[in-house]
C-alpha positions as semicolon CSV with decimal commas, in nm:
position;residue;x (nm);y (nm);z (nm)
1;X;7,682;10,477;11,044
2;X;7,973;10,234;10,935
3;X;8,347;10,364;11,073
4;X;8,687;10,419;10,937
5;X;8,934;10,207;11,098
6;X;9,319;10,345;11,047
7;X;9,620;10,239;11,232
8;X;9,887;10,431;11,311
9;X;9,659;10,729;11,340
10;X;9,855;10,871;11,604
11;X;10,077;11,135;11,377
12;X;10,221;11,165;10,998
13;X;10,018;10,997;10,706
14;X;9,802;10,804;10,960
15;X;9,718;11,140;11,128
16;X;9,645;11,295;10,758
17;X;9,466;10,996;10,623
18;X;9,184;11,044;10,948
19;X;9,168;11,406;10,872
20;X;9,085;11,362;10,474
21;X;8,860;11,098;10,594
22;X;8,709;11,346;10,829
23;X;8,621;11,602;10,575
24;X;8,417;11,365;10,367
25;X;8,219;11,313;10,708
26;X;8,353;10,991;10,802
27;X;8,330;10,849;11,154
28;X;8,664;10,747;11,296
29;X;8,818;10,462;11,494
30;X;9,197;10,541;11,553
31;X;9,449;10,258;11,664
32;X;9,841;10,316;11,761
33;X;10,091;10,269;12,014
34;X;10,116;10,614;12,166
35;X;9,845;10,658;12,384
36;X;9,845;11,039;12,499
37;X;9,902;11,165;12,128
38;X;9,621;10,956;12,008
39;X;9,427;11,099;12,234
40;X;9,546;11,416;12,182
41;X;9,451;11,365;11,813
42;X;9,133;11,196;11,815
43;X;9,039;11,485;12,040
44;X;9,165;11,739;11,804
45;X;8,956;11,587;11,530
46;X;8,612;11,524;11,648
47;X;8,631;11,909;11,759
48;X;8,729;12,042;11,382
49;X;8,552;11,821;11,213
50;X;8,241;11,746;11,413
51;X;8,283;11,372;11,350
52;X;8,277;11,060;11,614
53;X;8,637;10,928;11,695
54;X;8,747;10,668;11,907
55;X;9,047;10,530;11,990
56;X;9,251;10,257;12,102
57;X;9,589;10,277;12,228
58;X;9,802;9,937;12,156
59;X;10,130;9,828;11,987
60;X;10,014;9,630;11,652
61;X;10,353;9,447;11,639
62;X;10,288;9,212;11,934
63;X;10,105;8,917;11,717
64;X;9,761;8,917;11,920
65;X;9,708;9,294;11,839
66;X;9,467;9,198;11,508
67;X;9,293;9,018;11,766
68;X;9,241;9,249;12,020
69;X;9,141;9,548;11,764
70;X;8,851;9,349;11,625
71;X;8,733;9,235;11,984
72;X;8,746;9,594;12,057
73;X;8,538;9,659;11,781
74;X;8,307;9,361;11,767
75;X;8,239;9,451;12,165
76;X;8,133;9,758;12,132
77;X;7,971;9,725;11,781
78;X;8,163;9,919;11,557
79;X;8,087;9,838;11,225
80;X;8,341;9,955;10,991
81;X;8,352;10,023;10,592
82;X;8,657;10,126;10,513
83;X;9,004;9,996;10,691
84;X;9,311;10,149;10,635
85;X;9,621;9,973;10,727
86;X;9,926;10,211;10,750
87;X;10,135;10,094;11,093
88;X;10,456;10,021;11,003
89;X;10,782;10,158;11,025
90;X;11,161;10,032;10,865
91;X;11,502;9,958;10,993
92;X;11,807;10,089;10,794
93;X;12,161;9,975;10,800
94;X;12,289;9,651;10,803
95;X;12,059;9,338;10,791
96;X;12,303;9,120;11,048
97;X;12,330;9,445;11,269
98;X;11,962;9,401;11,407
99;X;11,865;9,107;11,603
100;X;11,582;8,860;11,470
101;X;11,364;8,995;11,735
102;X;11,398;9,302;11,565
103;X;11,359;9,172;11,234
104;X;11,075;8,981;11,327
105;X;10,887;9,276;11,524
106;X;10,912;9,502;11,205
107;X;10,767;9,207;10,939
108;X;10,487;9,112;11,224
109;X;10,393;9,523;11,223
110;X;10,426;9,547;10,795
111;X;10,270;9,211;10,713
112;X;10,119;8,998;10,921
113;X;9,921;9,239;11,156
114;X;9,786;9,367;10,826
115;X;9,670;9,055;10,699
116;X;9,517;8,923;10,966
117;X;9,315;9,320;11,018
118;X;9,200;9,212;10,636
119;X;9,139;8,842;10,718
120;X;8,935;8,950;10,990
121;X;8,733;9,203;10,889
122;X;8,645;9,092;10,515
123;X;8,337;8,897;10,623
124;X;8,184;9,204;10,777
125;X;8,294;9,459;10,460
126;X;8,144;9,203;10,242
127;X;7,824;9,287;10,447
128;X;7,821;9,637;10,386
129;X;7,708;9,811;10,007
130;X;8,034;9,949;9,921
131;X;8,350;9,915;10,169
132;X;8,712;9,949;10,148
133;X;9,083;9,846;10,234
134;X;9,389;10,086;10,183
135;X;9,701;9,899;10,251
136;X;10,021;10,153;10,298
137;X;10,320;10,082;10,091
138;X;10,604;10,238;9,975
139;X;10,790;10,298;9,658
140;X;11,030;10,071;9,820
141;X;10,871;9,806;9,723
142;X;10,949;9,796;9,334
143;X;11,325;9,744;9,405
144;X;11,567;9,582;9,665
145;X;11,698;9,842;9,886
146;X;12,046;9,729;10,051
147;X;12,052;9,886;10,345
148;X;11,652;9,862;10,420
149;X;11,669;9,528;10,224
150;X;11,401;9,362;10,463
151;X;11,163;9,709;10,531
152;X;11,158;9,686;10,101
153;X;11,093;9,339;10,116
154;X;10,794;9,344;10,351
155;X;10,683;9,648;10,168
156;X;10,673;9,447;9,844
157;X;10,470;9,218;10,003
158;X;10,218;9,435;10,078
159;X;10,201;9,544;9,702
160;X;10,156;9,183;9,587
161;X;9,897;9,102;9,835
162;X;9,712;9,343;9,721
163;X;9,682;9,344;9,410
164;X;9,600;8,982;9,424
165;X;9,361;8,974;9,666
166;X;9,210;9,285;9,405
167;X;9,135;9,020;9,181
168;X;9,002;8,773;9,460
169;X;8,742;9,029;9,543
170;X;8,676;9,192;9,230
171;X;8,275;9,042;9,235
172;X;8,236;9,138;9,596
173;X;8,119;9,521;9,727
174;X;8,496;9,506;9,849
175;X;8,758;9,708;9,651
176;X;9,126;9,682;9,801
177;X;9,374;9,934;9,698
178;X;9,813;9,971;9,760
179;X;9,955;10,354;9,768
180;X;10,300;10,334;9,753
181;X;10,470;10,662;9,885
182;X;10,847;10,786;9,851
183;X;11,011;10,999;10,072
184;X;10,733;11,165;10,324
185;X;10,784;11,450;10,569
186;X;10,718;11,195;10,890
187;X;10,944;11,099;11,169
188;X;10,986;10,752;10,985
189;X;11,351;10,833;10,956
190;X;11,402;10,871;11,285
191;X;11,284;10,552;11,453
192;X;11,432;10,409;11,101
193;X;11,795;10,546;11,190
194;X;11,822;10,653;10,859
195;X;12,163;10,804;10,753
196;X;12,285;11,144;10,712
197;X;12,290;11,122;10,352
198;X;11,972;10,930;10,351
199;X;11,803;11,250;10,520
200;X;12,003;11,457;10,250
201;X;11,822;11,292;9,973
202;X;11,527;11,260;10,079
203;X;11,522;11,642;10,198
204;X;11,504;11,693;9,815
205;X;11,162;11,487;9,730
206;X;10,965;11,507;10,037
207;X;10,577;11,508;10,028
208;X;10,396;11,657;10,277
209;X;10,157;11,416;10,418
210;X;9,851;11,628;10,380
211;X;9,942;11,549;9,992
212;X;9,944;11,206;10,036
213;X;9,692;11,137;10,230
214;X;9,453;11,292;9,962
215;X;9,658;11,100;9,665
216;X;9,601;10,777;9,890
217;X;9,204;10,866;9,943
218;X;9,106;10,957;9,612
219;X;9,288;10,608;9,472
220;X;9,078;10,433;9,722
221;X;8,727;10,563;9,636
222;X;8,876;10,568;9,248
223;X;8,899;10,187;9,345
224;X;9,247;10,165;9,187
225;X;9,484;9,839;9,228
226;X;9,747;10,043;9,301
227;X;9,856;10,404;9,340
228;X;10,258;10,599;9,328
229;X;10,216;10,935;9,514
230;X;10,383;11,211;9,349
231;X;10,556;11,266;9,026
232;X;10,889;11,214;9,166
233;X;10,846;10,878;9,275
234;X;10,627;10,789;8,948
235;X;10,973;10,842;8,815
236;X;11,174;10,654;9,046
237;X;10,960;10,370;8,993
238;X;10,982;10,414;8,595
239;X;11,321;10,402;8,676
240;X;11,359;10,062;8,859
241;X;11,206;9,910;8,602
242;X;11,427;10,060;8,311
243;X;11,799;10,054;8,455
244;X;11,970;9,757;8,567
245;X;11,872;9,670;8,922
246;X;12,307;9,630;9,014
247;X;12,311;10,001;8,940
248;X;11,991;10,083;9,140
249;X;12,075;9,852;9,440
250;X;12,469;9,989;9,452
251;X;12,291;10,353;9,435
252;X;12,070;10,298;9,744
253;X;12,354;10,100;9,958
254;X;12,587;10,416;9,917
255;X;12,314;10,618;10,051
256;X;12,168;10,397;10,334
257;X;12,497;10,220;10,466
């Protein structure tokens, strides 16, 4: 039976995403950095959920991860149906205040990593009689964001290449959908070094991942383009279309400088 592939399984709406998958029987391959939690979790859910999971402990930002992940994979034959790409994480605060290292470590994790899983592993969904990509978002990406002006930006490039290559597949068994959530109860802040008021506000509109994970799913199998979680952020994103994007940008700089 064909696998699940998610990154960044390890914890938050990785984590959640395996466990919905779980429940509708799925088997599981996990990928992320943090080897003794992903173990701990691919443990945790082969035991409730009576499903095969394996793992594979590696850090998808260094650019030969793709690589290895499908080696992995085609080695021991794991054929896979659906692939969920949701590694990534932001960095907030000033754009010249991180070094292009850093910069480039983030957009190699948010991007390219996830185009080259897709690249990679399209010939072998096309094999299969239905199969699947969920590419992880954020509600980021339908405005600039001063202050996480390049975690938005990569984040809006995940949105676009999507829904294009959508349309690129539309005649294959492949459908290819974006969910774009807001604020989530993970520890993305954290490694983000999000701001005090930054925490404040998004204390107010936090999902739980649990509810996003089963927004995310049932957009996937709905095959939708694209999907907002929550009401809130539905919105928000109603929002950055209607009001001047000045006012929306000088808004988020207050709150994440």
């Amino acid at each position: 039976m064909p696998y699940a592939l998610i990154t960044g399984a390890s914890k938050g709406i990785g984590k959640a995403i395996a466990e919905e998958l779980a429940k509708r029987n799925y088997d599981l391959l996990l990928i992320a950095r943090s080897g003794d939690l992903l173990q701990k979790t691919s443990e945790e859910i082969a035991v409730k959920f009576k499903v095969k999971v394996n793992f594979l402990s590696l850090d998808l930002s260094e650019n030969t991860s793709a690589n290895t992940v499908f080696e992995w994979c085609t080695q021991n034959n794991y054929q896979i149906n659906i692939l969920v790409n949701n590694a990534g994480y932001g960095l907030s605060g000033s754009f010249e205040n991180y070094s292009i290292a850093d910069n480039m470590n983030m957009m190699q994790l948010n991007m390219l990593t996830l185009v080259q899983l897709c690249q990679l592993f399209l010939p072998q969904l096309k094999q299969q009689p239905k199969s699947y990509i969920l590419n992880i978002a954020s509600s980021a990406a339908y405005q600039a964001v001063p202050g996480l002006s390049l975690y938005a930006a990569t984040k809006v490039f995940v949105l676009n290449f999507t829904r294009g290559l959508k349309q690129e597949l539309r005649t294959s068994s492949v459908s290819i959908t974006c969910v774009c959530p807001g604020a989530t109860d993970t520890d993305f802040s954290t490694r983000a070094q999000v701001p005090l008021k930054g925490l404040k506000a998004a204390e107010k509109v936090n999902m739980t991942t649990d509810s996003v994970a089963k927004i995310a799913i049932k957009g996937m199998f709905n095959s939708k383009a694209e999907v907002v979680a929550g009401f809130i952020n539905k919105i928000a994103v109603l929002g950055a279309w209607l009001l001047p994007k000045t006012l929306l940008e000088r808004v988020a700089m207050k709150i994440y400088q």
